[in-house]
Backbone bond lengths (Angstrom), bond angles and torsions (degrees), N, CA, C in turn:
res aa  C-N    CA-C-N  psi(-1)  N-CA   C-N-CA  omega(-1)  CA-C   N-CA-C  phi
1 X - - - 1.474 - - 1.527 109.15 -
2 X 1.235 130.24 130.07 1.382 136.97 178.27 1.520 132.58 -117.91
3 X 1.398 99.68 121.13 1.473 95.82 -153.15 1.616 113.70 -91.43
4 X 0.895 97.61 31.19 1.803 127.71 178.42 1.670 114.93 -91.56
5 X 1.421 143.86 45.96 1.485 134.35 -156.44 1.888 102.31 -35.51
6 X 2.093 88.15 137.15 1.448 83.73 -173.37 1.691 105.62 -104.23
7 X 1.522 95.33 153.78 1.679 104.91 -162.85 1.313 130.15 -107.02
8 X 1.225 123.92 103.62 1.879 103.50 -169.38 1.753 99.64 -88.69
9 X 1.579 99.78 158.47 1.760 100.81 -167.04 1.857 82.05 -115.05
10 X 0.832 126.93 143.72 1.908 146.46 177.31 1.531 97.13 -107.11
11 X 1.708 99.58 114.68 2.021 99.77 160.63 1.297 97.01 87.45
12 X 1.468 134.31 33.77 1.403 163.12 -162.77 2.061 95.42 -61.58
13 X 0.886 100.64 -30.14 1.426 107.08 -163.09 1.772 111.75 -100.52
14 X 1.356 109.19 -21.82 1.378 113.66 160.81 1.358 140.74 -99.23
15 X 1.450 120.29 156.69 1.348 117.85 -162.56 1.416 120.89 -14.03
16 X 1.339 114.24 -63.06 1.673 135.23 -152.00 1.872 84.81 -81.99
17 X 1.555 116.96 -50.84 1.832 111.05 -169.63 1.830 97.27 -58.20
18 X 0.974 117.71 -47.19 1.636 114.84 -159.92 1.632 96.19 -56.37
19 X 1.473 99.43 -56.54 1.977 101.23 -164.97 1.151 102.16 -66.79
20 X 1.364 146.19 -4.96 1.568 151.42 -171.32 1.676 79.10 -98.03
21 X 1.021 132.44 -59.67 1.476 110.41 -147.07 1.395 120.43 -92.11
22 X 1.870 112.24 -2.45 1.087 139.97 166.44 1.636 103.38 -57.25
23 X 1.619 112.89 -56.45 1.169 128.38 -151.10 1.261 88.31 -86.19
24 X 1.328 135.21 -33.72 2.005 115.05 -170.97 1.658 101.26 -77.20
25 X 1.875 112.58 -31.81 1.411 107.79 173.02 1.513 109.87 -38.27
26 X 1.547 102.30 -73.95 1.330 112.73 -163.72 2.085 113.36 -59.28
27 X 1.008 111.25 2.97 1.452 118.69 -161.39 1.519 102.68 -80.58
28 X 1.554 113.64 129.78 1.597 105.39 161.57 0.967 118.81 -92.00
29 X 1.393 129.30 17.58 1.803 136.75 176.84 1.365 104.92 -94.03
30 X 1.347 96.81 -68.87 1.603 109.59 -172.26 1.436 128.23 -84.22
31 X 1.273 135.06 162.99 1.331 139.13 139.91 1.343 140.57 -125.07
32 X 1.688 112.53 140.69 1.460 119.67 -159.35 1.688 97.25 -78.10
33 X 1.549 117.47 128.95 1.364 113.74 179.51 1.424 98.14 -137.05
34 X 1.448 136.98 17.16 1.340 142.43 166.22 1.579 132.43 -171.91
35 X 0.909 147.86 121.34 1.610 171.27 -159.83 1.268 113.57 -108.50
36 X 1.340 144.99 114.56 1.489 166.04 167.07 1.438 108.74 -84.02
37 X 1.356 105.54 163.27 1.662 122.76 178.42 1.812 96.38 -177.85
38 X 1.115 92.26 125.67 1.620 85.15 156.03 1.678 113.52 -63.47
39 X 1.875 104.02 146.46 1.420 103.81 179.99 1.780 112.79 -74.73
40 X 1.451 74.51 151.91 1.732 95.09 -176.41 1.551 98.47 109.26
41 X 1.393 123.34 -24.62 1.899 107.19 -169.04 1.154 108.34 -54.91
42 X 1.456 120.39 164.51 1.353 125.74 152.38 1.277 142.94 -48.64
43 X 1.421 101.97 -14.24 1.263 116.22 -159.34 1.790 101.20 -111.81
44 X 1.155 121.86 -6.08 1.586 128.45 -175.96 1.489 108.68 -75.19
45 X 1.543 121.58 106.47 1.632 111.81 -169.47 1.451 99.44 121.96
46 X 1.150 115.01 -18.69 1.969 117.74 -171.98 1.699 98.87 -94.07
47 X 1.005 96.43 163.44 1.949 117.76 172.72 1.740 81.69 -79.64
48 X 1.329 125.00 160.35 0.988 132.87 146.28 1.280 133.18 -82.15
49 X 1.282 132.09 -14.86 1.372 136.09 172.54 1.537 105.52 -86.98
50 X 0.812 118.16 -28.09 1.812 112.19 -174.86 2.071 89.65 -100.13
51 X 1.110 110.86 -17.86 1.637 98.10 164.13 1.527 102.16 -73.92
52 X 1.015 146.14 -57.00 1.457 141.96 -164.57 1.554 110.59 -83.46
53 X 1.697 118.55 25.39 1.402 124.58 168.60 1.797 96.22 84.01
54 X 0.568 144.73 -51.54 1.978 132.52 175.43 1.350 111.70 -65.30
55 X 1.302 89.34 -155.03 1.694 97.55 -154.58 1.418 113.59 -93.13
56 X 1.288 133.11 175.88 1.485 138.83 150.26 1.686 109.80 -10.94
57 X 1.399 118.36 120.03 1.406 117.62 153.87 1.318 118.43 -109.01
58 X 1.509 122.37 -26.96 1.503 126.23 -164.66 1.513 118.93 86.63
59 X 1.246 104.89 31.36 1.553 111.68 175.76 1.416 92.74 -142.99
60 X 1.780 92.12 137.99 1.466 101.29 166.39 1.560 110.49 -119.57
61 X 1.297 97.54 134.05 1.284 101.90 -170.54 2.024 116.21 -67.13
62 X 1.105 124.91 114.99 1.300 135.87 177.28 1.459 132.90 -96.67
63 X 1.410 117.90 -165.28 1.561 98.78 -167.16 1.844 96.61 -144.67
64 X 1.468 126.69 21.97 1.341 142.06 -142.73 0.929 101.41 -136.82
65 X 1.548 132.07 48.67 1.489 117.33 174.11 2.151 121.61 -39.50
66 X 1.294 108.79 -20.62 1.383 94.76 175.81 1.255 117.03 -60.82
67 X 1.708 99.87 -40.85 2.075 106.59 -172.52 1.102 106.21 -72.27
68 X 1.641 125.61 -32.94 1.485 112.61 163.34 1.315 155.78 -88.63
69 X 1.986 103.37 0.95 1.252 116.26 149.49 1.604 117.46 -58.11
70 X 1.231 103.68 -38.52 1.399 112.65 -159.36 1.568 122.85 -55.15
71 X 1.116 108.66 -7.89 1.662 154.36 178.65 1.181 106.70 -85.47
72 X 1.407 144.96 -55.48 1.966 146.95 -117.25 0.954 82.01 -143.01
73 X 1.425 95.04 146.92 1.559 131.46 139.44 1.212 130.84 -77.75
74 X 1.567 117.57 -20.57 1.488 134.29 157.27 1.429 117.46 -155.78
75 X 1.189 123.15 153.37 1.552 149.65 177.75 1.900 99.01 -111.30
76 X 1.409 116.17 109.59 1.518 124.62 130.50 1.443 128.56 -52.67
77 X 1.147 128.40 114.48 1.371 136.11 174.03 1.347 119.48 -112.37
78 X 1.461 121.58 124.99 1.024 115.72 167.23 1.609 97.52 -145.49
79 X 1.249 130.23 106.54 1.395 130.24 -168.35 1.064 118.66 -162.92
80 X 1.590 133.93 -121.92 1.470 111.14 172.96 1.277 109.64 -130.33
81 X 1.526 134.45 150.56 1.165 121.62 179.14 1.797 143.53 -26.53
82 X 1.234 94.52 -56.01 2.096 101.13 156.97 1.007 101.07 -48.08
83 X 1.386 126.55 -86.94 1.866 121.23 -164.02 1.426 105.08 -47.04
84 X 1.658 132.82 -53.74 1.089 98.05 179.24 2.069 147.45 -92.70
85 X 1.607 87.40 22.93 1.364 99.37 156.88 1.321 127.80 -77.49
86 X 1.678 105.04 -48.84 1.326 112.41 168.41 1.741 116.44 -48.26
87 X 1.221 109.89 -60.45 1.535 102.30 159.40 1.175 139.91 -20.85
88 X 1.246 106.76 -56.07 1.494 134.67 -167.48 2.003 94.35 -57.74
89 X 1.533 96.14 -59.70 1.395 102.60 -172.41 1.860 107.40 -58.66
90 X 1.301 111.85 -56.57 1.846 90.11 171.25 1.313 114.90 -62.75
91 X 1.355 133.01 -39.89 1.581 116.14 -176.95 1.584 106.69 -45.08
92 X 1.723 119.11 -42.80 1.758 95.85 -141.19 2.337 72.84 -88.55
93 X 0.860 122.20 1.05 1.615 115.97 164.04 1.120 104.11 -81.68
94 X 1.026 156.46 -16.22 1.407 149.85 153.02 1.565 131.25 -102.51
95 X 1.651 114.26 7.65 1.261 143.41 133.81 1.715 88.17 86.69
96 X 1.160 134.37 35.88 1.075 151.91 173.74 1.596 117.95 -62.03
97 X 1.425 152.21 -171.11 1.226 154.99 -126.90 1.709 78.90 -179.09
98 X 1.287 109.82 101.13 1.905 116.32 -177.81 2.062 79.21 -100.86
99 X 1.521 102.64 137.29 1.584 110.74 151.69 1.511 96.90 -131.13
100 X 1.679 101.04 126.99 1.502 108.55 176.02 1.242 113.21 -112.96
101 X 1.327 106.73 124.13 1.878 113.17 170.10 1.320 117.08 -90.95
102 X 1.316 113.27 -10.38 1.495 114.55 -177.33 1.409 130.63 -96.23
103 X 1.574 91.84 131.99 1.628 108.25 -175.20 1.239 113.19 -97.76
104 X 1.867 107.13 -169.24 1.060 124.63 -166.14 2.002 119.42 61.68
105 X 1.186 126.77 5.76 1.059 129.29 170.52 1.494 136.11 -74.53
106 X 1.604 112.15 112.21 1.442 117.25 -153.40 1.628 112.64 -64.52
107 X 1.487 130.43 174.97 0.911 115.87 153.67 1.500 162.99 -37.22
108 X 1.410 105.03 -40.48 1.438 117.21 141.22 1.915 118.36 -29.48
109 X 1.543 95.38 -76.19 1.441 114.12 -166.94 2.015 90.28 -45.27
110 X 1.088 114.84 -48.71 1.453 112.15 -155.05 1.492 115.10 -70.93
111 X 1.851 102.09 -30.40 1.488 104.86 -175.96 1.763 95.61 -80.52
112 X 0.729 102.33 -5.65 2.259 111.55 176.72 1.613 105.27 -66.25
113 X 1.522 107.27 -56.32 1.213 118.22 178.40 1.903 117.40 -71.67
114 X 1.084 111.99 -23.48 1.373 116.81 -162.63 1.929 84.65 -100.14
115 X 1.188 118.17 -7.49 1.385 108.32 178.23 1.919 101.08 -88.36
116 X 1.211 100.23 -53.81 1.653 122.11 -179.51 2.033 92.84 -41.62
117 X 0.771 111.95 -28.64 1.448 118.02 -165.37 1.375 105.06 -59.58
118 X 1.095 109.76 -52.99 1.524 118.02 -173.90 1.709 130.46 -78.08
119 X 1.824 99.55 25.52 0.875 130.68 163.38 1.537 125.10 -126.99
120 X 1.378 111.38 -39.64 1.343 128.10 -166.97 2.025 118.68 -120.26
121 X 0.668 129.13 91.93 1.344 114.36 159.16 1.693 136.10 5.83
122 X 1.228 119.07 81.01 1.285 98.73 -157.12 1.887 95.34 -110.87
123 X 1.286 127.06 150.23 1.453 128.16 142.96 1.190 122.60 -111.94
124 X 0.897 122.41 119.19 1.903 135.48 -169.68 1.422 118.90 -116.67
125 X 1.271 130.15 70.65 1.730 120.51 154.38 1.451 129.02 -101.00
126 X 1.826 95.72 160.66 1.435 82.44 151.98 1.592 136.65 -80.97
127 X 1.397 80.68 19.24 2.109 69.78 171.73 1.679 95.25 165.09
128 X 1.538 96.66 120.19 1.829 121.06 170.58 1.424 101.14 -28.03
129 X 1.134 114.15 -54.64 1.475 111.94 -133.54 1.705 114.06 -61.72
130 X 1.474 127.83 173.93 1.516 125.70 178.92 1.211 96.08 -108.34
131 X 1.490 128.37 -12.40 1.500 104.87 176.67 1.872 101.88 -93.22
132 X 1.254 122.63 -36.41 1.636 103.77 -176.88 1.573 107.47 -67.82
133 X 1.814 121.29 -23.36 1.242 101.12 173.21 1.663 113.51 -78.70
134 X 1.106 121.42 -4.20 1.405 123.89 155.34 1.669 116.08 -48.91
135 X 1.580 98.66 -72.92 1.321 111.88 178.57 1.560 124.52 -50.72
136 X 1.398 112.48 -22.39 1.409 117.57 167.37 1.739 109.24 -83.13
137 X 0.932 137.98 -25.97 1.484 129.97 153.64 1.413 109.84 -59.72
138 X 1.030 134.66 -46.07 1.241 139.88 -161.35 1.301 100.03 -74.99
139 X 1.293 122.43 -44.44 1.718 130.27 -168.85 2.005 103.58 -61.22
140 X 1.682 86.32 -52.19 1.806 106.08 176.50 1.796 107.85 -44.32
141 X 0.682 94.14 -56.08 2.008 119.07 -170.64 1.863 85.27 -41.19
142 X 1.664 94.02 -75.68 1.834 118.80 -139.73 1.835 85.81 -66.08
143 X 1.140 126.36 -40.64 1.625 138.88 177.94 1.685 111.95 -56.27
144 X 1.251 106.59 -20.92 1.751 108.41 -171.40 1.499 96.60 -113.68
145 X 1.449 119.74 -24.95 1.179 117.19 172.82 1.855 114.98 -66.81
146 X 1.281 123.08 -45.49 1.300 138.27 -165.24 1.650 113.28 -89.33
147 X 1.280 120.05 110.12 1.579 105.96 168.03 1.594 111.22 -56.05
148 X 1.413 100.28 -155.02 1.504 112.10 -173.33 1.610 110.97 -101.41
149 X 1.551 112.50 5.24 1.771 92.34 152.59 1.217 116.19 -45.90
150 X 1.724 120.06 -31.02 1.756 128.62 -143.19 1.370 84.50 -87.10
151 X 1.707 137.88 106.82 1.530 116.10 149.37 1.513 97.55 -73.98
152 X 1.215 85.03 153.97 1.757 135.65 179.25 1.785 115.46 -92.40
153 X 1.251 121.61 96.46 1.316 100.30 177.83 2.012 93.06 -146.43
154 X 1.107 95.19 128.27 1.618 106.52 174.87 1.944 107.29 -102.98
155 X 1.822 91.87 133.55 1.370 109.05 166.16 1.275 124.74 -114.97
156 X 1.236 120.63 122.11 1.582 126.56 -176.66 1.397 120.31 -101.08
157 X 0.864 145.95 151.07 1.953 139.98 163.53 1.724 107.35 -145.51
158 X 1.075 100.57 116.38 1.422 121.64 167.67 1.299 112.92 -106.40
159 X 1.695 112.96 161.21 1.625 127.75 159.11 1.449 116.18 -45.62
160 X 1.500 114.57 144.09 1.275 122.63 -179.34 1.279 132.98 -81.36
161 X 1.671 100.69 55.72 1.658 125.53 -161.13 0.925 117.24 -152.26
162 X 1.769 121.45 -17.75 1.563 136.22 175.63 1.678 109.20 -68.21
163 X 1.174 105.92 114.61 1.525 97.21 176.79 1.590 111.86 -110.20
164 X 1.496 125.96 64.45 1.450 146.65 172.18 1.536 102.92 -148.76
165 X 1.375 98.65 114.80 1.755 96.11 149.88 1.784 100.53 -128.08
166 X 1.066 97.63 157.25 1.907 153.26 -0.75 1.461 77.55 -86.93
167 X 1.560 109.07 140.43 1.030 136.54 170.80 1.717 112.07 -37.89
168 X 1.519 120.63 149.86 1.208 108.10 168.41 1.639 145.17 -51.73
169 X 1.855 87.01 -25.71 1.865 99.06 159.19 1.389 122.64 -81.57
170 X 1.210 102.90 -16.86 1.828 87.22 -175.65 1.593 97.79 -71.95
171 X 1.469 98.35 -49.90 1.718 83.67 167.40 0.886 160.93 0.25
172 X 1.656 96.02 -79.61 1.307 132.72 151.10 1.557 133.68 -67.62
173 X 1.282 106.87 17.81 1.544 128.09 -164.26 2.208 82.83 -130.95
174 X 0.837 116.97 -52.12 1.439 137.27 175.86 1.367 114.31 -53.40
175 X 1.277 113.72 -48.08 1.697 121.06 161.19 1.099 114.30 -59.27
176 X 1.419 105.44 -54.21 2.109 103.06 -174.24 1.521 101.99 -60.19
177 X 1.204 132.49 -31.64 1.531 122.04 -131.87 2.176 82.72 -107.02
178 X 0.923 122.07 -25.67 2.088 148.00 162.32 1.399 94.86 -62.00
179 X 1.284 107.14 -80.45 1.771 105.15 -177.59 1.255 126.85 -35.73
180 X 1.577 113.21 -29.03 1.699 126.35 -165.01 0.992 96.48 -106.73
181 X 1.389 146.25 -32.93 1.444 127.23 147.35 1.624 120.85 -71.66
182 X 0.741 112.38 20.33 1.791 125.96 178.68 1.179 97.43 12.77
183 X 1.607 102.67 79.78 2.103 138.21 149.03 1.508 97.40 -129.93
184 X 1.586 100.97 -172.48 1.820 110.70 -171.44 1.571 77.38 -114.82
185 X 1.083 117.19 155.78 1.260 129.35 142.74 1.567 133.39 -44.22
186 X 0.827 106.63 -48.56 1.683 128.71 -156.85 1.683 73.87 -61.69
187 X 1.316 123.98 -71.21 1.625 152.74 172.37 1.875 89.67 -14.37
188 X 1.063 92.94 -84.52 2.009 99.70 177.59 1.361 138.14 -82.82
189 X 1.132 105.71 -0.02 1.821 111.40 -169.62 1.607 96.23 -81.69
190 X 1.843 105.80 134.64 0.811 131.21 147.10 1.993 149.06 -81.11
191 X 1.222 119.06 64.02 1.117 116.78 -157.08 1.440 130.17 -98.96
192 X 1.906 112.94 7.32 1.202 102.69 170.67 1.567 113.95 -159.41
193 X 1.813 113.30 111.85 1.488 96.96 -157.98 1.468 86.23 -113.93
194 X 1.423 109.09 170.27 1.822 121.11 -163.78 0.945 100.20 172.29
195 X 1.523 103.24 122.81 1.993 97.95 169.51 1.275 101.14 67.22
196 X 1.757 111.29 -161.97 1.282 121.93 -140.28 1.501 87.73 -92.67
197 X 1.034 144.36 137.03 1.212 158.20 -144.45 1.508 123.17 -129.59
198 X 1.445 95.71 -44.75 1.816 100.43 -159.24 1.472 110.17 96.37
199 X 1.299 94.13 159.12 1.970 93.06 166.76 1.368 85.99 -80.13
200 X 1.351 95.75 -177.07 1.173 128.05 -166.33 1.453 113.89 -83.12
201 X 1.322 151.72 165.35 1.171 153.48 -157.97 1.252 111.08 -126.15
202 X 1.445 112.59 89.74 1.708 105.94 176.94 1.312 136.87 -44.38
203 X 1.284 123.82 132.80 1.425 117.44 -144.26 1.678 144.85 90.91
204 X 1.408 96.80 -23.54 1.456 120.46 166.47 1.630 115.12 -64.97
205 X 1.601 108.41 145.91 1.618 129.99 -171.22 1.773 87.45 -94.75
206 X 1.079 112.02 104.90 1.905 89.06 163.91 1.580 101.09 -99.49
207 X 1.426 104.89 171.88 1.258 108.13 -169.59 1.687 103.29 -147.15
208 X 1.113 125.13 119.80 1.631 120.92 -178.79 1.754 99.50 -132.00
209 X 1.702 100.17 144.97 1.244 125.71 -175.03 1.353 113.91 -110.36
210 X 1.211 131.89 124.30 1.567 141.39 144.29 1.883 134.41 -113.33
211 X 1.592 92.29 105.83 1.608 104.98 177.08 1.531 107.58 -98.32
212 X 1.395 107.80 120.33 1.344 132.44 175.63 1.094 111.90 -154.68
213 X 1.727 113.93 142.67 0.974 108.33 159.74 1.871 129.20 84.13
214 X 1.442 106.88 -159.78 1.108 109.72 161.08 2.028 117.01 -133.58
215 X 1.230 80.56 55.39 1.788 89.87 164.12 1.130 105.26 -85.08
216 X 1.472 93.23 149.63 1.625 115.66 -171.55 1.619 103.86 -95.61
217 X 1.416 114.07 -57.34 1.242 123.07 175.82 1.652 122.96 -160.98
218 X 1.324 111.29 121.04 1.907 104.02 168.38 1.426 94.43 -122.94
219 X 1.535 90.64 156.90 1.677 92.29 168.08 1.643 97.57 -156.31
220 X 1.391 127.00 100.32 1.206 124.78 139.42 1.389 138.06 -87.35
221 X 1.647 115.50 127.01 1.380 141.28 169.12 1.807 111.49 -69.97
222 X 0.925 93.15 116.81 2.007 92.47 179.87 1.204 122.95 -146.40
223 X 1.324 111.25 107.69 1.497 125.44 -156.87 1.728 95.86 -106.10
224 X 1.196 114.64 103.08 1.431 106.18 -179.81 1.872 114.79 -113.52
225 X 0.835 115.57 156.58 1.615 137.68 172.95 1.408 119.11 -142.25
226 X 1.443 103.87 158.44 1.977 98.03 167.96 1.136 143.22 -39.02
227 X 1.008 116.48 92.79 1.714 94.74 -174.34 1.727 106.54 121.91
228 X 1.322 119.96 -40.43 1.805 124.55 -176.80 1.182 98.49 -158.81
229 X 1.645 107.88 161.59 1.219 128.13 179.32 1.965 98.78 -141.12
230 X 1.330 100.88 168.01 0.865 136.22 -154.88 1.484 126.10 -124.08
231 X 1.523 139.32 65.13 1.211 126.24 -153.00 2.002 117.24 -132.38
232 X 1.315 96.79 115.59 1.493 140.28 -175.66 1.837 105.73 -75.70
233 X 1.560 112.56 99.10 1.805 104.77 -168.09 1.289 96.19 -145.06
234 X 1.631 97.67 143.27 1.414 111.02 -172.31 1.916 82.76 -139.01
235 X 1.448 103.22 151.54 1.358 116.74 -169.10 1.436 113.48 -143.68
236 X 1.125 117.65 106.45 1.760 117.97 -163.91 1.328 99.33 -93.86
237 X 1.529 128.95 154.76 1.700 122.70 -175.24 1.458 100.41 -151.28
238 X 0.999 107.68 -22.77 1.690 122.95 -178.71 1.601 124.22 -132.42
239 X 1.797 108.91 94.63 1.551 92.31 -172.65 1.428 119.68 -72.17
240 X 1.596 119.71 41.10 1.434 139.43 -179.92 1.847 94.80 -82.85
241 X 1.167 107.60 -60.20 1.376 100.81 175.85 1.388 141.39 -63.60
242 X 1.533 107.79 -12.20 1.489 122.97 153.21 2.223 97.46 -52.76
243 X 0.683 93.81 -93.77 1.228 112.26 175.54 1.531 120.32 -20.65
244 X 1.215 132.42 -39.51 1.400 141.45 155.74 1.637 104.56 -61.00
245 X 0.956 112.95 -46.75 1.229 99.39 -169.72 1.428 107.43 -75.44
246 X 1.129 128.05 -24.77 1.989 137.23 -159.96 1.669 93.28 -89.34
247 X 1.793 106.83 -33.44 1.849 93.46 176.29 1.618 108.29 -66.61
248 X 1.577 118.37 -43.78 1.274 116.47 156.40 1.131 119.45 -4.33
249 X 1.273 97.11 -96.85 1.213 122.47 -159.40 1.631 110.44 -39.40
250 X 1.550 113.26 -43.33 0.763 127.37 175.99 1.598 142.53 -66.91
251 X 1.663 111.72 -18.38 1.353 130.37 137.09 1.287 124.82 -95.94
252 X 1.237 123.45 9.50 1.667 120.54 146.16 1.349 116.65 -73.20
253 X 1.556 127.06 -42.13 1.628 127.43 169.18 1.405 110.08 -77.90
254 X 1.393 120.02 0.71 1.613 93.79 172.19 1.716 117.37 -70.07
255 X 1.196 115.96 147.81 1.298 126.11 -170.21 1.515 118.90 27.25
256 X 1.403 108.39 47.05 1.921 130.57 153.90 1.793 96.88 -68.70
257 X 1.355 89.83 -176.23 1.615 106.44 167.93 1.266 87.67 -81.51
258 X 1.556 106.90 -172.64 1.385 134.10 167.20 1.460 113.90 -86.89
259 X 1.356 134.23 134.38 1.477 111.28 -171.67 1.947 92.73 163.90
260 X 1.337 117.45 156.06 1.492 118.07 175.88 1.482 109.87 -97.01
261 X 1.251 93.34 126.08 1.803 95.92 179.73 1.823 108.81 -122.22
262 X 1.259 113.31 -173.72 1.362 124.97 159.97 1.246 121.07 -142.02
263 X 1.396 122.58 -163.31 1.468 115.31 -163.79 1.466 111.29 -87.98
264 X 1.144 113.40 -26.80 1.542 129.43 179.44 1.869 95.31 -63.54
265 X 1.137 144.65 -18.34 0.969 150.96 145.26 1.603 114.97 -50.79
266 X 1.376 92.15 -65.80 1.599 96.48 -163.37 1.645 100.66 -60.08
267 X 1.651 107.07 -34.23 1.620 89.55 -160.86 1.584 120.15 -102.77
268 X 2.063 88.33 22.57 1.464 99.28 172.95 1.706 121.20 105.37
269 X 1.659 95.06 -19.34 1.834 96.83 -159.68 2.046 90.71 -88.45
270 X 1.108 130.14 27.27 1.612 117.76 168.11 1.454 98.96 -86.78
């Protein structure tokens, strides 16, 4: 019996799966006891450590999330919406601790997950980290403080590989900053200017995207008016800290109820 909860990593072969599975290796909490790939990869049938250039780990990477829940106490996800609904549905059948990193998922996908909930443990953000869930209190706060002289417009920039804009934090930077003026978003969000535009609509969330490169994560909040502005920044440099926070997350829901949470939960600030 091992008193280590064991962890399967989802999307094993991309950026965010490799540094997740680096970090449960190296972890004295946790342990890695399964590896994902969608079927057909190259990599389905391999050890995972000699797939990611090192040595022997004793995991072969597979394509069966049932045979490899069947193992864990939790699954990290960070992948794409389909895979991680389907997930969602064997984890809360195998009553598992779901942590989801993955964005861009429509309504449908979400009421899927918020159903799965009421079986399984789920943590769901847009983003591990303790400083953007900082910055999303902070956004909430500075947004309830300011009428609507203050436009509101959030900038994000990711690596030139993310295929979601506005990223799942600006989002989630977009909710707090909606919530604190108590409107919906959907109601005010601004997400696509071109051409002749109009001024701008007082009261409106704008939201602008930049993929370049290999950024990990920016996120500026910018509440401007006549005269001063106002600016809210979080700066990612290492997607190691995505990952610290998602093992978190992930021994904070071990043996919780069943129920949907986020990190502002896990790290205390609800």
């Amino acid at each position: 019996m091992h008193d280590r909860p064991g962890v399967v990593i989802t999307g094993a072969a991309g950026r965010m799966g490799q540094t997740l599975i680096k970090a449960v290796r190296d972890s004295a909490a946790l342990r890695l006891v399964g590896v994902l790939e969608r079927p057909g990869h190259d990599w389905i049938g391999r050890d995972i450590g000699v797939a990611m250039g090192g040595g022997e780990a004793g995991i072969i990477v597979g394509d069966d999330p049932l045979v490899a829940f069947a193992s864990a106490q939790a699954v990290i996800d960070f992948t794409a919406p389909a895979a991680t609904v389907a997930h969602a549905a064997v984890a809360a059948q195998a009553r598992i601790v779901h942590v989801i990193g993955t964005t861009g998922m429509n309504d449908d996908e979400l009421a899927i997950i918020t159903a799965a909930a009421r079986h399984a443990t789920i943590v769901r953000a847009g983003n591990m980290t303790l400083g953007v869930n900082l910055l999303t209190l902070l956004t909430k706060k500075v947004a309830a403080a300011l009428d609507e002289d203050f436009d509101i417009e959030i900038v994000e920039a990711h690596h030139n590989q993310k295929v979601d804009a506005p990223s799942g934090t600006a989002l989630m930077l977009g909710e707090a900053a909606a919530e604190g003026r108590g409107v919906s978003l959907d109601d005010v969000s601004d997400r696509g200017r071109d051409g002749i535009t109009g001024a701008r609509k007082r009261g409106d969330i704008g939201f602008s995207a930049i993929r370049a490169g290999d950024i990990a994560g920016e996120h500026d909040v910018i509440f401007a008016a006549p005269g001063e502005r106002i600016i809210l920044r979080h700066g990612a440099t290492d997607r190691s800290i995505f990952a610290r926070g998602s093992l978190r997350a992930a021994l904070w829901g071990h043996g919780r109820d069943p129920g949907e949470y986020d990190m502002l939960d896990v790290l205390g600030l609800n």
